[in-house]
TIDREN-243180 format. One line per 10 residues: number of its first residue (from 1); their letters; for each residue x, y, z of C-alpha. Coordinates in nm, 3 decimals, m for minus. Layout:
NUM> A> X:Y:Z  ...;
END
This chain:
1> XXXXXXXXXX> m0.231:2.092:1.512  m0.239:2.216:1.101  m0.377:1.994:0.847  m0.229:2.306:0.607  0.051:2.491:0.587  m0.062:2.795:0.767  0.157:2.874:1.096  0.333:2.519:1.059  0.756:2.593:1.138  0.916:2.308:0.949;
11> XXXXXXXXXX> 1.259:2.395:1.118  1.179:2.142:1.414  1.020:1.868:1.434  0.936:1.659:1.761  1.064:1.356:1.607  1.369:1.437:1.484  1.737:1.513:1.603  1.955:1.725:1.346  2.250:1.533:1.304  2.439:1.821:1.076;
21> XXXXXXXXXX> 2.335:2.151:0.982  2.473:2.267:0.653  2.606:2.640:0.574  2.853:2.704:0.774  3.197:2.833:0.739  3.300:2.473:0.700  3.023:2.359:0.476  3.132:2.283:0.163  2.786:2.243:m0.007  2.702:2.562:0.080;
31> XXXXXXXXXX> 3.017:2.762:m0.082  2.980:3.020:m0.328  2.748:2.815:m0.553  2.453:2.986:m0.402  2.381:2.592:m0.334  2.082:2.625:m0.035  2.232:2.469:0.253  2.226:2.132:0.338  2.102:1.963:0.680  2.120:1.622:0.790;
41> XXXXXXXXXX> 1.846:1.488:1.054  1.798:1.180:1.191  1.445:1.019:1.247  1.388:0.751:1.523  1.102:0.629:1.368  1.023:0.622:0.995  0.991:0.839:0.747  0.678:0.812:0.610  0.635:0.956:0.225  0.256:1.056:0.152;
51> XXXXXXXXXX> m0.020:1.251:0.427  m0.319:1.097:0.243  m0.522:0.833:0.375  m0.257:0.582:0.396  0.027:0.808:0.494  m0.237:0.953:0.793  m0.351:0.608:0.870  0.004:0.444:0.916  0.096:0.721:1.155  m0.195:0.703:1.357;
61> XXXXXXXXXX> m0.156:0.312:1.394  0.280:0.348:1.501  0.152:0.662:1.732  m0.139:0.410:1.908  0.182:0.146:1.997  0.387:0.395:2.045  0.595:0.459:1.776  0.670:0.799:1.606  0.727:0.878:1.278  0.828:1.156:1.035;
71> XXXXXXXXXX> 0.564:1.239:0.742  0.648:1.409:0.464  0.428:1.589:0.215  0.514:1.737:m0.078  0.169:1.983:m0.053  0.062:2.264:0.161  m0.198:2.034:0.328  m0.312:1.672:0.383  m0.524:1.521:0.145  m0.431:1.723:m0.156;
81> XXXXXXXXXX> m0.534:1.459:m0.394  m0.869:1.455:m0.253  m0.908:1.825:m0.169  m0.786:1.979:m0.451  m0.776:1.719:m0.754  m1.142:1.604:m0.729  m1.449:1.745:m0.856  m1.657:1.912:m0.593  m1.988:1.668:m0.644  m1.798:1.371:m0.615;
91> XXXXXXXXXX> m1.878:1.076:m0.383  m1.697:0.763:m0.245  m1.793:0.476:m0.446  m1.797:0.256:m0.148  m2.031:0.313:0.148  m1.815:0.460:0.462  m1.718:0.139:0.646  m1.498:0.052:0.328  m1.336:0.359:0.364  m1.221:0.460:0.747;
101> XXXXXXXXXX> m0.946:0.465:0.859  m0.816:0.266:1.160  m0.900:0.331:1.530  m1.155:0.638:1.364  m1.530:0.596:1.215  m1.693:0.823:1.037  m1.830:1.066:1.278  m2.239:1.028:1.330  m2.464:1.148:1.089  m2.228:1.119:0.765;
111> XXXXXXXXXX> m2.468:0.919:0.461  m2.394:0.619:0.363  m2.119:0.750:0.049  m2.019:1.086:0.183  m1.944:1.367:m0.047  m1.562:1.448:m0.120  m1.585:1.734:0.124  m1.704:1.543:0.403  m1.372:1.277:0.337  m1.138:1.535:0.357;
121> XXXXXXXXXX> m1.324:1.672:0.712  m1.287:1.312:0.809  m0.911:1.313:0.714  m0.867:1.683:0.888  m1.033:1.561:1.230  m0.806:1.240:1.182  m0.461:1.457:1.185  m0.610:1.608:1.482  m0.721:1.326:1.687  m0.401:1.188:1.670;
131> XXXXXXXXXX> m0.191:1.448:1.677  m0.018:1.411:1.310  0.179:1.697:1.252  0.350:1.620:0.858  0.598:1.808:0.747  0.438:2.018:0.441  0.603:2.141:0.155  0.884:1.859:0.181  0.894:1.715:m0.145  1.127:1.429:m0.175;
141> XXXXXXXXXX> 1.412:1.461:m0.397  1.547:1.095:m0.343  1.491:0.867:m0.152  1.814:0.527:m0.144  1.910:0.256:0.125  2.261:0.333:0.248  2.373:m0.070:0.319  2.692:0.031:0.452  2.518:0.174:0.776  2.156:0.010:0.699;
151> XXXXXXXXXX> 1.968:0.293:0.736  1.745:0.512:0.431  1.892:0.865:0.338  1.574:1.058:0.190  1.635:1.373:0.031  1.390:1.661:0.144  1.381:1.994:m0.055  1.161:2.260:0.119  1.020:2.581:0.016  1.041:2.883:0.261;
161> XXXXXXXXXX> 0.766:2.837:0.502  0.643:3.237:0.495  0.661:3.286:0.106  0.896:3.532:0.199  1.093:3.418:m0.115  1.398:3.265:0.102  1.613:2.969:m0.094  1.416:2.650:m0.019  1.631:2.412:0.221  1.751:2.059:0.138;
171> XXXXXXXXXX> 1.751:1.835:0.458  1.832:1.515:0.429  1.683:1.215:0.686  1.822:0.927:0.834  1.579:0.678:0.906  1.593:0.258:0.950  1.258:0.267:0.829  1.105:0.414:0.496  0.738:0.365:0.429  0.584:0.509:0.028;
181> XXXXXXXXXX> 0.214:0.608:0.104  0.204:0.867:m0.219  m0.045:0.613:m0.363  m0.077:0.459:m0.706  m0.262:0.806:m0.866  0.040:1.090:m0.782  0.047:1.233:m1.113  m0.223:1.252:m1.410  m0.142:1.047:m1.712  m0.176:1.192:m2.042;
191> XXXXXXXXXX> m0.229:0.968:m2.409  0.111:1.013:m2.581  0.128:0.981:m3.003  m0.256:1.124:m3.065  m0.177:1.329:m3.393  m0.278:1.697:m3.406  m0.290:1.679:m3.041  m0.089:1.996:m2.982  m0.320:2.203:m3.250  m0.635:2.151:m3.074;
201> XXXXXXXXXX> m0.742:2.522:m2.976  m1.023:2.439:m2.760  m1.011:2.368:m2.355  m0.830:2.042:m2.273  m0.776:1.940:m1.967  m0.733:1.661:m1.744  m1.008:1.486:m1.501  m0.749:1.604:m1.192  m0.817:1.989:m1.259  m1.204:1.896:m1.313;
211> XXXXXXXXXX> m1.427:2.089:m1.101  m1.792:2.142:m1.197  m1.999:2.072:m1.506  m2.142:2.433:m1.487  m1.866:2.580:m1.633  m1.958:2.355:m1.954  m2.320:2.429:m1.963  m2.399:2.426:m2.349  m2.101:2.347:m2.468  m1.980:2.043:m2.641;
221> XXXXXXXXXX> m1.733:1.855:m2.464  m1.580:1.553:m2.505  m1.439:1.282:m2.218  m1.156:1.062:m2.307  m1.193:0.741:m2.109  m1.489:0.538:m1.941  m1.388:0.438:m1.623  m1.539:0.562:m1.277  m1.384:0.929:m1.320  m1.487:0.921:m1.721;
231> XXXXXXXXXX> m1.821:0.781:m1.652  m1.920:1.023:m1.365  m1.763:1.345:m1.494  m2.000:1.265:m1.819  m2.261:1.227:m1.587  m2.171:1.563:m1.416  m2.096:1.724:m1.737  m2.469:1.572:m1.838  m2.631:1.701:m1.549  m2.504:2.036:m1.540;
241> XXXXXXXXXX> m2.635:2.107:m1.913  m2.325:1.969:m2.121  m2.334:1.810:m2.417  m2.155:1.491:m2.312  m1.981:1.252:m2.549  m1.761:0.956:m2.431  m1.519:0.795:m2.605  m1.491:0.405:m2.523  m1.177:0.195:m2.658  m1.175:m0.106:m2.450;
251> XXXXXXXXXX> m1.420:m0.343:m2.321  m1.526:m0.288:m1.985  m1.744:m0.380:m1.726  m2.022:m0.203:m1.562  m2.161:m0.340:m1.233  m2.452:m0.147:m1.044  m2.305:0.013:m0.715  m2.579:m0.198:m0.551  m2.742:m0.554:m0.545  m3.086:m0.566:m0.396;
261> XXXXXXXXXX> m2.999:m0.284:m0.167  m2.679:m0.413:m0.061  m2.323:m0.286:m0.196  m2.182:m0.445:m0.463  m1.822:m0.398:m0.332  m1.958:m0.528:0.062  m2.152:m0.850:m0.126  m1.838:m0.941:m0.319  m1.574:m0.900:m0.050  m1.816:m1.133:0.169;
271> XXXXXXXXXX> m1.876:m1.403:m0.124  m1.511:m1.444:m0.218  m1.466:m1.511:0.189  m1.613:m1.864:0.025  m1.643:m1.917:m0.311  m1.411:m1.925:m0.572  m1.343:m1.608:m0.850  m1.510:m1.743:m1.079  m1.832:m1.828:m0.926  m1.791:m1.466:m0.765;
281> XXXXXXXXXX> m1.785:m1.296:m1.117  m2.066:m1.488:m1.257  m2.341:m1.419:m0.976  m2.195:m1.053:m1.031  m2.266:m1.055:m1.369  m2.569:m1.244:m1.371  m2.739:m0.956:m1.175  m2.580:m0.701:m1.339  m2.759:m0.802:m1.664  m3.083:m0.810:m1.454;
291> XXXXXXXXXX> m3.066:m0.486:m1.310  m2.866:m0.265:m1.581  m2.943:m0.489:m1.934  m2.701:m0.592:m2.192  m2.453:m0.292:m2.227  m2.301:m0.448:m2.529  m2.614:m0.254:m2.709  m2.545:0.098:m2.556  m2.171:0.040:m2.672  m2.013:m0.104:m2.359;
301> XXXXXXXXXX> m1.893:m0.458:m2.472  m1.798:m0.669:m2.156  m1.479:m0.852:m2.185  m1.457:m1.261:m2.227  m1.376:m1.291:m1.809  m1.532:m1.165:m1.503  m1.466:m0.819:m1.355  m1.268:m0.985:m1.065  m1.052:m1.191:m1.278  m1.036:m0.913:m1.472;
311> XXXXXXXXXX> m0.911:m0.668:m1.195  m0.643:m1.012:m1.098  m0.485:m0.998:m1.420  m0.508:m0.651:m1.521  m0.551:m0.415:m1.217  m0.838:m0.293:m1.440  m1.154:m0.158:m1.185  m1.518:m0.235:m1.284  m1.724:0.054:m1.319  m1.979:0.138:m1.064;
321> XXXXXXXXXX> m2.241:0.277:m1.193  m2.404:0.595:m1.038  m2.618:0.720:m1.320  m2.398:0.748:m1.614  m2.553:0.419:m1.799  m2.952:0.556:m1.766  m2.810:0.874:m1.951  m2.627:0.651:m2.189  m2.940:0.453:m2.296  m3.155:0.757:m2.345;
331> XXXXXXXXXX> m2.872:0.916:m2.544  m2.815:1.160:m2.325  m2.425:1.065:m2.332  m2.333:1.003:m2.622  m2.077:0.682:m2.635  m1.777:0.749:m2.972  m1.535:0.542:m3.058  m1.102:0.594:m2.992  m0.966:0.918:m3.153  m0.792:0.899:m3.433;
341> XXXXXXXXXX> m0.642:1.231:m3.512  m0.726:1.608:m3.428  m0.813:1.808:m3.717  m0.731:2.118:m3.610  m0.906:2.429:m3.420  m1.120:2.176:m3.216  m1.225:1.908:m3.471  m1.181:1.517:m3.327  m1.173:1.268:m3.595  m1.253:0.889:m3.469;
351> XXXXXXXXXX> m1.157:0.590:m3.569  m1.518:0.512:m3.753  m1.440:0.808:m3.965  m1.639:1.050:m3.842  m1.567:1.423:m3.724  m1.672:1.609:m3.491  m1.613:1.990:m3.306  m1.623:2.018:m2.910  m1.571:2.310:m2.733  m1.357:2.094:m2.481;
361> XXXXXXXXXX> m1.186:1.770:m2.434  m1.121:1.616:m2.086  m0.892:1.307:m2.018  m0.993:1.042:m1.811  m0.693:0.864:m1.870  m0.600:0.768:m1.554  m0.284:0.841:m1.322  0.036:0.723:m1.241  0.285:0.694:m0.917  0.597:0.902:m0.947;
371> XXXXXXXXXX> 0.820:0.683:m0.648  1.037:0.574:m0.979  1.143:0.891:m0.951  1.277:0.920:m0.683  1.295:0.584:m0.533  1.662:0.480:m0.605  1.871:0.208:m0.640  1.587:m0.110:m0.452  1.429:m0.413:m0.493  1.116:m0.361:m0.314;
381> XXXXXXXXXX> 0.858:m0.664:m0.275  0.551:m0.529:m0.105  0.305:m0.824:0.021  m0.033:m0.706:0.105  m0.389:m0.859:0.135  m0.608:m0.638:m0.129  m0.981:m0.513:m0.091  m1.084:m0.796:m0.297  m0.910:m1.003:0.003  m0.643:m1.153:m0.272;
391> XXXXXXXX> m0.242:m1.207:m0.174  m0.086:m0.930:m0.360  0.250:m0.939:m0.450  0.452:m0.592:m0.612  0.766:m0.593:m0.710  0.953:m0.238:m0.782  1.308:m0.234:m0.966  1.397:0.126:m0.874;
END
């Protein structure tokens, strides 16, 4: 059963009864507009958008009772995001039992955080186990509830299966069901209005095409953004013999990934089982300062509130530290304040007045979903129970 693209035949799928096939004599979308033709399929079960962990995991859990579904990615393989748009020494933040996925653990023998590669083995077996065949290379188009029959018309275009340079196909599915597992971090965001952005000559780049700090070794290289991806990809850059720099606008906070042996993220999701936020974020803070020291003095000012009240209001992640802050007290990452203009060739001016050249300049400015997209014409209200175990409520206007 592929996890990739190699030998899959997107032309059937067990699931799925075509409905219409487009081309034809009779067809007018298929004409003489050179328009590729059209096919319309109906889906039993639903579509599901997305064959990462969530997209793999909600299949797995509808195949178990006995539902199937239809996945969809838009990628030659399952967990692109991790397999191709991480760097390769990358770890999970949170030890495994955080991060299986149902009715599956980790098999024996992976560490406590496994690497990235061992993840995306995990996801591979996963698609196997249960027998998850997604339909790759479908990249969703549109996706809008039709009320007048009450059923979701997604929009599928498809790229010739062989590379053989054939018209990609547009199918269309009919489904009652439609579920978005593409995730919150689909597509890299980039800072917009940084003057003299466009003139800088040197490599830029953003923390999604990151691979390995060797490729930096003595060079001077700069890291927009401290969150977990800007903090360890100074780290790696640090490591690999990189002259780090990282540039820190907001406050933040920094927790160790670890309290006297015991994960942060585990001790927190057990405390706030029975105490309130508050109480939470100060016994997380309290040993924070014991075991990392006052940050403020490295250049890391914490905010006024707690790193849970923090993540409540904001959806802003504490960092969890893996290294980064030792290398930041013995100034072996240098911490710069927000950019204020590039000067052209690869000079970075900062806000404090001082310039600088770097050889490089990587953005760790985060991602962002792209269902707006493609999502049409909704009111979606998703209700879910987060990892901090909070009520979360998200509403979409598409």
């Amino acid at each position: 059963m592929p996890t990739s693209r190699e030998g899959h035949e997107p032309d059937h799928h067990p699931t799925t009864t075509i409905l219409h096939r487009g081309g034809g004599a009779g067809d007018a979308s298929a004409g003489d507009s050179g328009a590729p033709p059209t096919r319309q399929v109906w889906v039993p079960g639903p579509v599901i958008v997305g064959a990462g962990p969530s997209g793999l995991a909600t299949a797995a859990c509808l195949k178990a009772r006995g539902v199937p579904s239809l996945v969809l990615e838009k990628d030659p393989c399952v967990a692109a995001s991790w397999r191709h748009r991480t760097y390769e020494r990358l770890r999970l933040h949170l030890p495994r039992c955080f991060c299986e996925l149902p009715l599956a653990p980790f098999p024996p023998g992976t560490p406590p955080y496994p690497t990235r590669d061992q993840f995306v083995a995990y996801l591979d077996g996963y698609a196997r186990a249960f027998g998850i065949e997604p339909r790759l290379g479908a990249r969703v188009r549109s996706a809008a509830y039709d009320a007048a029959i009450g059923f979701w018309r997604v929009t599928v275009d498809e790229d010739d299966a062989e590379g053989g340079g054939a018209a990609a196909t547009t199918t269309e599915f009919v489904s009652r069901w439609l579920v978005v597992a593409t995730g919150e971090n689909a597509e890299p965001a980039w800072p917009e209005g940084v003057e003299g952005m466009d003139g800088y000559r040197g490599v830029a780049m953003h923390t999604s095409s990151y691979k390995k700090g060797d490729e930096f070794r003595g060079k001077n290289v700069l890291v927009v953004g401290c969150g977990n991806s800007g903090m360890e990809v100074s780290l790696d850059l640090c490591n690999n013999g990189a002259r780090a720099s990282m540039v820190v606008r907001d406050k933040l906070h920094v927790l160790p990934r670890e309290i006297l042996g015991i994960s942060t993220f585990g001790l927190s999701v057990f405390l706030l089982r029975w105490l309130p936020i508050k109480r939470v974020d100060s016994l997380l803070l309290f040993f924070s300062r014991l075991i990392l020291g006052d940050t403020e003095k490295y250049g890391l000012p914490r905010p006024k509130i707690g790193p849970f009240q923090v993540k409540s209001s904001t959806g802003k992640t504490p960092v969890l530290d893996i290294g980064a802050l030792r290398k930041i007290k013995c100034g072996e990452i240098k911490v710069v304040p927000a950019i204020n203009r590039f000067t052209g060739n690869n000079g970075v001016e900062f806000t404090d007045g001082h310039r600088e050249d770097f050889d490089a300049v990587i953005f760790a400015t985060g991602y962002k979903s792209n269902v707006p997209s493609w999502l049409k014409s909704c009111i979606i209200a998703c209700e879910y129970v987060n990892k901090y175990g909070q009520l979360d409520i998200h509403t979409y206007n598409c």
